[in-house]
ROZA-653859 format. One record per residue: residue in one letter; x, y, z of N, C-alpha, C in turn. Coordinates in steps of 0.2 Angstrom, whole numbers, padded with zeros to 4 digits, always signed. Example, Ala and Ser with C-alpha at 12.3 -4.5 7.8 and 13.67 -1.06 7.14 Angstrom:
REM residues 2
A+0066-0028+0039+0062-0022+0039+0066-0016+0039
S+0064-0011+0035+0068-0005+0036+0064+0000+0039
This chain:
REM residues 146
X+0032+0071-0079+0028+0075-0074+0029+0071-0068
X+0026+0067-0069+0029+0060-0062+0035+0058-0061
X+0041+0057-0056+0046+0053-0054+0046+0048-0051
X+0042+0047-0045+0042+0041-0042+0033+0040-0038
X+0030+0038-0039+0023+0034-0039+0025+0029-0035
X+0020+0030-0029+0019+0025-0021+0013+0023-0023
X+0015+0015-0022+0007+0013-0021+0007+0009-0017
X+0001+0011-0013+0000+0006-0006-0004-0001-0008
X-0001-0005-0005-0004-0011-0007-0006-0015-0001
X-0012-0018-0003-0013-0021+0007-0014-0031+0005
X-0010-0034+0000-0011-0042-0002-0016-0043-0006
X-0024-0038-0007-0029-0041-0009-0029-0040-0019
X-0032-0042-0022-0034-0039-0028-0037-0034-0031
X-0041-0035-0024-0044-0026-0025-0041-0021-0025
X-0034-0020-0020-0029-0016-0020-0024-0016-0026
X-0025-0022-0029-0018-0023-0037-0022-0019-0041
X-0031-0016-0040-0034-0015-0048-0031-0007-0050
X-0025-0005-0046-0024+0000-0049-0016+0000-0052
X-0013-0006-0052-0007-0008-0055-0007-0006-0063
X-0011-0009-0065-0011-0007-0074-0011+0001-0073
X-0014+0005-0072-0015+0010-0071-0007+0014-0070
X-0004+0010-0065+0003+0014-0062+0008+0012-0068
X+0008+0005-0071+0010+0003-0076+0013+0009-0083
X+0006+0011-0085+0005+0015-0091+0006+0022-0088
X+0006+0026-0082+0006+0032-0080+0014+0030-0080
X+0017+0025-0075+0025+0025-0077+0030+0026-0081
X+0026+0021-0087+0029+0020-0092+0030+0029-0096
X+0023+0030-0096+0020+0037-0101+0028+0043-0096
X+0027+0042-0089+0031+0047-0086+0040+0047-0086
X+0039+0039-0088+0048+0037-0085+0049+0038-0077
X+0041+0035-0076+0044+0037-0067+0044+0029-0062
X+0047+0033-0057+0051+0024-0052+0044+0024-0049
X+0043+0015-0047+0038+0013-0045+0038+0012-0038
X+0038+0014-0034+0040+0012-0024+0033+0009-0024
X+0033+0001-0023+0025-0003-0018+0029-0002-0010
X+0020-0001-0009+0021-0003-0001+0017-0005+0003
X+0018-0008+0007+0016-0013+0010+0015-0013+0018
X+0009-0010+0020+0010-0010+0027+0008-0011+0033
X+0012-0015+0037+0007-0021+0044+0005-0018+0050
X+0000-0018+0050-0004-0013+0055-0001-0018+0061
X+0001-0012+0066+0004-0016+0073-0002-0022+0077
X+0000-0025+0081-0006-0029+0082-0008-0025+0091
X-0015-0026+0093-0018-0023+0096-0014-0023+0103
X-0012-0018+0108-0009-0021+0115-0012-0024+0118
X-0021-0025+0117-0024-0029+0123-0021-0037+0121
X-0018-0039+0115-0019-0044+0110-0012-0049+0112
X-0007-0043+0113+0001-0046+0114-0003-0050+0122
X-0006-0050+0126-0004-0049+0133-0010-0056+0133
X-0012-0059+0129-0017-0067+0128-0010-0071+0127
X-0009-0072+0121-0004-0078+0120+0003-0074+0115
X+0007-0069+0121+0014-0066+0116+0018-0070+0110
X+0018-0076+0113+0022-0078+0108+0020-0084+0102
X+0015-0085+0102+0012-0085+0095+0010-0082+0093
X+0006-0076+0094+0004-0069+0089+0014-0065+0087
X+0019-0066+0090+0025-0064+0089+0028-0069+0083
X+0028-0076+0084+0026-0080+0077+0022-0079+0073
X+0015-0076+0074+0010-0078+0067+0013-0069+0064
X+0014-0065+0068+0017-0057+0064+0022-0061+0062
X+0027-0064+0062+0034-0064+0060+0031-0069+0053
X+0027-0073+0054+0026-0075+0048+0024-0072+0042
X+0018-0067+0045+0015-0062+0041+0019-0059+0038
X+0023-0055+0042+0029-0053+0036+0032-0054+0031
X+0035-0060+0034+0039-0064+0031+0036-0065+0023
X+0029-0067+0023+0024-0068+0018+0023-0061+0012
X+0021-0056+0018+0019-0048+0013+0026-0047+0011
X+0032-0047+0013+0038-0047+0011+0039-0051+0003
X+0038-0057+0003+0040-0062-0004+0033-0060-0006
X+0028-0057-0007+0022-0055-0009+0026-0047-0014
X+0028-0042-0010+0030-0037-0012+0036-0040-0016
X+0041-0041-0014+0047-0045-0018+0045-0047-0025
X+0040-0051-0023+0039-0055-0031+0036-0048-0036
X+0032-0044-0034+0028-0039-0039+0033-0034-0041
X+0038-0031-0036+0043-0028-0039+0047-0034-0044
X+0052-0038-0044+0051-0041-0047+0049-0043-0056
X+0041-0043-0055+0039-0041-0061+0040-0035-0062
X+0039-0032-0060+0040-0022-0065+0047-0022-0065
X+0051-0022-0062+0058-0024-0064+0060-0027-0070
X+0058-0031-0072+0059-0038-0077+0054-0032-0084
X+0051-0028-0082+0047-0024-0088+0050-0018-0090
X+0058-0018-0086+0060-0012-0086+0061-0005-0080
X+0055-0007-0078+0053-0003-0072+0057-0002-0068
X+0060+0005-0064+0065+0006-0060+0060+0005-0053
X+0059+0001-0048+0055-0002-0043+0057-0003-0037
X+0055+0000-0031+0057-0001-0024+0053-0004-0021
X+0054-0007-0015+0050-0013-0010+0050-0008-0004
X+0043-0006+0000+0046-0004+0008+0040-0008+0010
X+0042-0013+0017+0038-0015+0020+0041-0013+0027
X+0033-0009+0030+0034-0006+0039+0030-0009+0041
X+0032-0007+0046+0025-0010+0052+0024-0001+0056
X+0017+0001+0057+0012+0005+0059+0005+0006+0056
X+0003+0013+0058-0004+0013+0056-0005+0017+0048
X-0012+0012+0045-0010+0011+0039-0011+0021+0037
X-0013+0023+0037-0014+0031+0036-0006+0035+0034
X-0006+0034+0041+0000+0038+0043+0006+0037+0040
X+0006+0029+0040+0014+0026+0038+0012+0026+0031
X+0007+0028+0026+0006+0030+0018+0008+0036+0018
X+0006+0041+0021+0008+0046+0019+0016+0050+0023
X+0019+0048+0029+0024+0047+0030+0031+0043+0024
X+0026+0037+0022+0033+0035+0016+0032+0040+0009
X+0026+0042+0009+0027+0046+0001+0031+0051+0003
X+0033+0055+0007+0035+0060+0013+0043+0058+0012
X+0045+0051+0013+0053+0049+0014+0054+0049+0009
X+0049+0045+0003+0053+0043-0002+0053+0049-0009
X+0050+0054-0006+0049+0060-0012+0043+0059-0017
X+0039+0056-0017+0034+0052-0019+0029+0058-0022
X+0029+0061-0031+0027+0064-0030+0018+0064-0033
X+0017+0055-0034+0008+0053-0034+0009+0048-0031
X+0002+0046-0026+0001+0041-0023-0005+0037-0027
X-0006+0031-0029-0010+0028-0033-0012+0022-0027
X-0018+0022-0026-0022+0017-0024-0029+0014-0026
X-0032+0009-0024-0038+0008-0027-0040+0007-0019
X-0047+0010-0020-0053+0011-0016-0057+0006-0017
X-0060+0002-0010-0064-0001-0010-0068+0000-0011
X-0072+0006-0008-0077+0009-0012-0083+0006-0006
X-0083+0008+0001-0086+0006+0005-0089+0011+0004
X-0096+0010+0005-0102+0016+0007-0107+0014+0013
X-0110+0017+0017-0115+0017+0021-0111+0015+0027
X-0116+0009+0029-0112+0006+0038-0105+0006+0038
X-0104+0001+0032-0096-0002+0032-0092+0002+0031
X-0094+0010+0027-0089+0016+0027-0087+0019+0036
X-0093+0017+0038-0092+0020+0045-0089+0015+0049
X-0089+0009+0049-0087+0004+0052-0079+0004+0048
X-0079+0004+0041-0070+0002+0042-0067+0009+0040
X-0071+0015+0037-0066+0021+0038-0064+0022+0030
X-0063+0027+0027-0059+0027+0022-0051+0028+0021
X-0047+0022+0020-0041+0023+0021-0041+0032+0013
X-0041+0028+0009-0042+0035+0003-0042+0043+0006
X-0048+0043+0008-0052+0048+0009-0047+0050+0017
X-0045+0048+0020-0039+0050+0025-0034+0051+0022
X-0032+0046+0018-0023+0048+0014-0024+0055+0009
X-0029+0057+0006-0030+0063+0002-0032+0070+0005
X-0033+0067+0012-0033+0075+0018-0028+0076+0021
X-0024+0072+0020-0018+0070+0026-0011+0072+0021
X-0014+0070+0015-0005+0070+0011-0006+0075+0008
X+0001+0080+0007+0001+0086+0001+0004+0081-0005
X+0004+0077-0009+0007+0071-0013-0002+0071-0018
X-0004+0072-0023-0008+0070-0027-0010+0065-0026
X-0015+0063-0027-0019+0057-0025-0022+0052-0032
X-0022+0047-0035-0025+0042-0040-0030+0038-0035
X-0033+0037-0036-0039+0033-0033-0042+0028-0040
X-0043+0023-0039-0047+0019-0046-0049+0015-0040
X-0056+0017-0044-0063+0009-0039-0060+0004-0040
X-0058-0002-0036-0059-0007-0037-0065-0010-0037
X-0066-0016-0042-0070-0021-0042-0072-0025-0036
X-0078-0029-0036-0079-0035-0031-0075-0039-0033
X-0072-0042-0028-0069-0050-0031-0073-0053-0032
C-alpha cells in the first residue's frame, strides 16, 4: 500500500514516539523510510546582533541534527530498511510538505505534541497545518510527556 513514509523529525523523543509505528507499517508494506529533519532559518532581526556566532552556533546545529539523522537511518538500515536522510533548512510546515512532494512520499507519519489551549495558540500546530497543506495522508500518534 505504502512505498516510501516521511517522517518529520525535530531531535526530541516526543517526535521518535512514532518510530515503532513507521517500523511495523514499513515492514507490513515493504516501504522506504525517508527521516527528515528540518532547521528553521534563524530570525533576520537575529543575524544582524552577533552574525558570526549565530553562523557558528547554526553550522554546529547542523552539523549535530545531521549525525543525529545519520545515526537513526543507520539503525533502520542495519534492520533492513531501505532509509534516506534529508536535512534542509526552512520553514518547518512548508519544507514537510514540499519534501513529501519531492520525494513521492505517499504517508507522512508524525507524532503530535498534543498542545492544547494557550500553548496551542502560542506554538500552532505543526500536524494540524501539514494535514491541510499536504495531499500525502497524514499518521499522527500522541506523543507522550517526557
Amino acid at each position: 500500500m505504502y512505498k516510501n513514509i516521511l517522517v518529520p523529525l525535530d531531535g526530541t523523543k516526543r517526535a521518535e514516539a512514532v518510530l515503532p509505528h513507521v517500523e511495523k507499517l514499513a515492514r507490513q508494506c515493504g516501504a522506504a523510510i525517508t527521516l527528515l529533519e528540518v532547521l528553521e532559518p534563524l530570525p533576520q532581526h537575529a543575524a544582524a546582533v552577533a552574525p558570526d556566532v549565530l553562523r557558528s552556533g547554526a553550522a554546529q546545529r547542523r552539523k549535530e541534527i545531521t549525525g543525529y539523522v545519520h545515526q537513526l537511518a543507520d539503525s533502520y538500515r542495519s534492520k533492513g530498511f531501505d532509509t534516506r536522510e534529508v536535512v534542509v533548512r526552512g520553514p518547518v510546515v512548508e519544507t514537510i510538505v514540499e519534501t513529501a512532494a519531492t520525494v513521492h512520499a505517499d504517508l507522512i507519519a508524525m507524532a503530535s505534541h498534543a498542545h492544547t489551549g494557550i500553548a496551542r495558540v502560542i506554538h500552532g500546530s505543526v500536524a494540524a497545518e501539514v494535514l491541510h497543506r499536504s495531499t500525502a495522508p497524514l499518521l499522527l500518534v500522541r506523543a507522550g510527556d517526557e
